[in-house]
MDAnalysis code that builds the backbone (N, CA, C; Angstrom):
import MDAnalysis as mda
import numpy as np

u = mda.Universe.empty(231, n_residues=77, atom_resindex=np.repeat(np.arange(77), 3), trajectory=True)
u.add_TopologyAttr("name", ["N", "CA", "C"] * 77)
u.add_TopologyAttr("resid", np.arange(1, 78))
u.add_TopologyAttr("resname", ["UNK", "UNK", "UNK", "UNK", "UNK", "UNK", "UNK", "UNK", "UNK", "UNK", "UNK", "UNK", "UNK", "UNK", "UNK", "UNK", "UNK", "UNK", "UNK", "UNK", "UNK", "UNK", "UNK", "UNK", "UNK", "UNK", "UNK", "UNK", "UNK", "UNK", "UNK", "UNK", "UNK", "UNK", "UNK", "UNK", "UNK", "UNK", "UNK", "UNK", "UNK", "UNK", "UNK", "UNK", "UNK", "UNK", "UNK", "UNK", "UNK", "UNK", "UNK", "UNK", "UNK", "UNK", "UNK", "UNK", "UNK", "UNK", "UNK", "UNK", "UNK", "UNK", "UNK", "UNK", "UNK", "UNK", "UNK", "UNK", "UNK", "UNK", "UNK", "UNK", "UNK", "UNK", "UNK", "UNK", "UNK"])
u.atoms.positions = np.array([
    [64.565, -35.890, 33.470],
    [63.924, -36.257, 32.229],
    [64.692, -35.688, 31.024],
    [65.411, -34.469, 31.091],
    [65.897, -33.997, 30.213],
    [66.786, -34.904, 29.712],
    [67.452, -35.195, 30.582],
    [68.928, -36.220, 30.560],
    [68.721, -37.182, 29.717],
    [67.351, -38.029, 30.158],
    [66.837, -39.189, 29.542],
    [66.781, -39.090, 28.004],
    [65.827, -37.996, 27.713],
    [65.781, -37.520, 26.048],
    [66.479, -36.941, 25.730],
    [68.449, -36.580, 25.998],
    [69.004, -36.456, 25.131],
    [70.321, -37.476, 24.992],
    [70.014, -38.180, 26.113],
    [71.017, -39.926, 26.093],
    [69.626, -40.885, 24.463],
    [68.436, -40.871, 24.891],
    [67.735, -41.068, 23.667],
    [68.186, -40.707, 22.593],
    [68.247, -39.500, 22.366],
    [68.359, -38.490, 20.940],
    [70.043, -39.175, 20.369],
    [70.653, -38.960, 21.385],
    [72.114, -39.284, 20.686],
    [72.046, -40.650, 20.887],
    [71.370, -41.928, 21.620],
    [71.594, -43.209, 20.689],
    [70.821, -43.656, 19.667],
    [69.721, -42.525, 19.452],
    [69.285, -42.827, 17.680],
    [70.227, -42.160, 16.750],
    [70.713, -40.846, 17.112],
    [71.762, -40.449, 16.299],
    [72.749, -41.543, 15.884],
    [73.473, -42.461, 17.139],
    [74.311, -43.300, 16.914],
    [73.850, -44.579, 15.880],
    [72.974, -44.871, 15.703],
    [72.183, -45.880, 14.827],
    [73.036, -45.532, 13.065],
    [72.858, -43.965, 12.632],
    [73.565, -44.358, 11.503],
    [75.259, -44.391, 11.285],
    [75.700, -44.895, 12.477],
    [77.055, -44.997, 12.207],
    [77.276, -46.709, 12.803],
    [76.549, -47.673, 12.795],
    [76.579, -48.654, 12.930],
    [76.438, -49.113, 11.021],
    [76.973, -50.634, 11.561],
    [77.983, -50.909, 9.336],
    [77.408, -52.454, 9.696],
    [76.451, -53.028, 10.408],
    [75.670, -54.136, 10.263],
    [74.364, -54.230, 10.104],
    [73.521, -54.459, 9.055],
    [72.341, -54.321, 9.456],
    [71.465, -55.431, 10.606],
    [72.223, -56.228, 10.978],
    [71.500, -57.289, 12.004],
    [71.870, -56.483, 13.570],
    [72.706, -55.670, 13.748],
    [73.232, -54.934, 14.476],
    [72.143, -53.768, 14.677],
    [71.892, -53.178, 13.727],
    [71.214, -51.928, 13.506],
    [69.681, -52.522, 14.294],
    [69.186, -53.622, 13.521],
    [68.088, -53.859, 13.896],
    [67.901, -54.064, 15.357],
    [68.564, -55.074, 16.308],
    [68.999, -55.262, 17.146],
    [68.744, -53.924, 18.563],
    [69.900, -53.023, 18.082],
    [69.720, -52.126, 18.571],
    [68.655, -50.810, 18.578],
    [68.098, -50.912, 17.237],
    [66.572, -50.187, 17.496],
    [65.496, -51.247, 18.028],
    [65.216, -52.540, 18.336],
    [64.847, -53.524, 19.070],
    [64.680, -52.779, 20.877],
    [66.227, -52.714, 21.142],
    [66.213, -52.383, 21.905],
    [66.168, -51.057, 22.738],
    [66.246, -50.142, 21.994],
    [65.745, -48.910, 21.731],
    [64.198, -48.443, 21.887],
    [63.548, -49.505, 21.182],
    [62.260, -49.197, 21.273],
    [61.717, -49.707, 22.437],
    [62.048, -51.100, 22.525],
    [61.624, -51.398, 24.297],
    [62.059, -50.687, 25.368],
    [63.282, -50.012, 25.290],
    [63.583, -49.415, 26.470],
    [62.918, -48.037, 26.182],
    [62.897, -47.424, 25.724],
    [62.212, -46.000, 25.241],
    [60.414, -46.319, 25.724],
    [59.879, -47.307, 25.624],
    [58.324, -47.380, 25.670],
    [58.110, -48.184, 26.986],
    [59.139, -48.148, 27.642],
    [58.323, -48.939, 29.311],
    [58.152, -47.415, 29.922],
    [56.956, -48.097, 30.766],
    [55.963, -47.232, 31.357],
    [56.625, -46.622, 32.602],
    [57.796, -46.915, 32.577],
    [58.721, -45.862, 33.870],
    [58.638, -44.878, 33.262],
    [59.433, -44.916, 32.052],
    [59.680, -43.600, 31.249],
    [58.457, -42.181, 31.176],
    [58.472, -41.519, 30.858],
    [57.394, -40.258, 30.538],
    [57.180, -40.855, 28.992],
    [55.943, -39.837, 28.617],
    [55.446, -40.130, 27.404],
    [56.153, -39.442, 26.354],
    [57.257, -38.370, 26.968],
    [57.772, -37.877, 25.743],
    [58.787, -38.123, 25.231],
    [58.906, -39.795, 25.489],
    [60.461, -40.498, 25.281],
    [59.654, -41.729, 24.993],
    [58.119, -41.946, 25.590],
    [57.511, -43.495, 25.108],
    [57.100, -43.092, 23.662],
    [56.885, -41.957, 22.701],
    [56.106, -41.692, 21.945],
    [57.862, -41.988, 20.718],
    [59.194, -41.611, 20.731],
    [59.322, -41.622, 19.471],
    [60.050, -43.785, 19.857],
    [59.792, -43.464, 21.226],
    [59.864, -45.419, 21.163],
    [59.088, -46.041, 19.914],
    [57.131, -45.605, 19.936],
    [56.991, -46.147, 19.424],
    [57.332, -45.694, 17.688],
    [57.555, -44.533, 17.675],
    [58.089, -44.406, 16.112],
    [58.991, -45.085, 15.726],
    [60.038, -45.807, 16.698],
    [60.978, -46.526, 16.231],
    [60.607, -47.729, 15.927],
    [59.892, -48.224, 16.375],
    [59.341, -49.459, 16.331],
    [58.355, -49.993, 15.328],
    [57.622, -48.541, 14.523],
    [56.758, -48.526, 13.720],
    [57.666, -48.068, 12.111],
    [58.305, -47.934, 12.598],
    [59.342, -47.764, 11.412],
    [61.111, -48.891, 11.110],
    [60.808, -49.349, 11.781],
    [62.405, -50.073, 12.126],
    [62.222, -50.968, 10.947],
    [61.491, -51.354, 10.420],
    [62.236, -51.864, 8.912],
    [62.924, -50.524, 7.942],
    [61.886, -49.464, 7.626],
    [62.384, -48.698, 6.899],
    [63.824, -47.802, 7.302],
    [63.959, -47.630, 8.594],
    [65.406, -47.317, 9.493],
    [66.549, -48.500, 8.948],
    [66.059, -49.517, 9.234],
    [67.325, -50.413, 9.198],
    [67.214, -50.811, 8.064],
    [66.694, -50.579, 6.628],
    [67.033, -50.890, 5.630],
    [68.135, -49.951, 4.741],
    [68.550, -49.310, 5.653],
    [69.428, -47.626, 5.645],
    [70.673, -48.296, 5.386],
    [70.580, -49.497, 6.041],
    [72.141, -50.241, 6.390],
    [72.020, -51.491, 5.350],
    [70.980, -51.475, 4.595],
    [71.705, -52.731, 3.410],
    [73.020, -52.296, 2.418],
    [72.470, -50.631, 2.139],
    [73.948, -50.573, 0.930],
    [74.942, -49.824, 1.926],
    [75.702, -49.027, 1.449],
    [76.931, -48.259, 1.996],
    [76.319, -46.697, 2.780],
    [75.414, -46.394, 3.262],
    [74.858, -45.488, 3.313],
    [75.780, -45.010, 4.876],
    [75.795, -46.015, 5.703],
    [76.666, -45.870, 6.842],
    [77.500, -45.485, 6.562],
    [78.698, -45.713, 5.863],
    [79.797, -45.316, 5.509],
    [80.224, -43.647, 5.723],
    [78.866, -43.224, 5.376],
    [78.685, -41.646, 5.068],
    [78.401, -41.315, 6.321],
    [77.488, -41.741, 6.672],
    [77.147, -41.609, 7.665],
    [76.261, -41.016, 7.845],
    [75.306, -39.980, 8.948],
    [74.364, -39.436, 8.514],
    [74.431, -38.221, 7.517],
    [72.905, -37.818, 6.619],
    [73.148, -36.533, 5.933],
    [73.600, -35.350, 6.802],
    [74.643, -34.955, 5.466],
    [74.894, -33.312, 6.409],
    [73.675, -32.713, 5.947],
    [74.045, -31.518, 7.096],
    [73.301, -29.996, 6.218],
    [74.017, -29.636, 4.938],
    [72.979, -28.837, 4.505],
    [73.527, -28.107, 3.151],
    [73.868, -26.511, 3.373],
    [74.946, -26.126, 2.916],
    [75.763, -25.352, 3.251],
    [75.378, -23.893, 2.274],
    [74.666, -23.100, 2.064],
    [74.838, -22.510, 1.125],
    [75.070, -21.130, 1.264],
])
């Protein structure tokens, strides 16, 4: 299970380095279905459904240049 939620964790990480938003969507599409079938445990079905309950506001990340950057860093101080 561990394995599962951190192959999860790093392909939502990978989401802001995708530069299409029909792409982006796509792949949190599929993200969320595979994350919320009932093989899975609940602690990998639960941010399924956050993705899914949010995937407009996620993939509207990718209308301007925001990818480019890629995700926020930390702040360094």
């Amino acid at each position: 299970m561990v394995l599962w939620a951190w192959e999860a964790k790093e392909a939502v990480r990978d989401l802001c380095w995708i530069n299409e938003h029909s792409t982006a969507v796509e792949t949190i599409d599929q993200l969320a279905e595979l994350m919320t079938h009932r093989a899975f445990p609940p602690e990998l079905n639960q941010p399924g459904r956050m993705l899914r309950q949010w995937r407009v506001q996620i993939t509207n990340w990718h209308h301007n240049d925001n990818y480019r950057t890629g995700p926020p860093r930390e702040r360094t101080t």
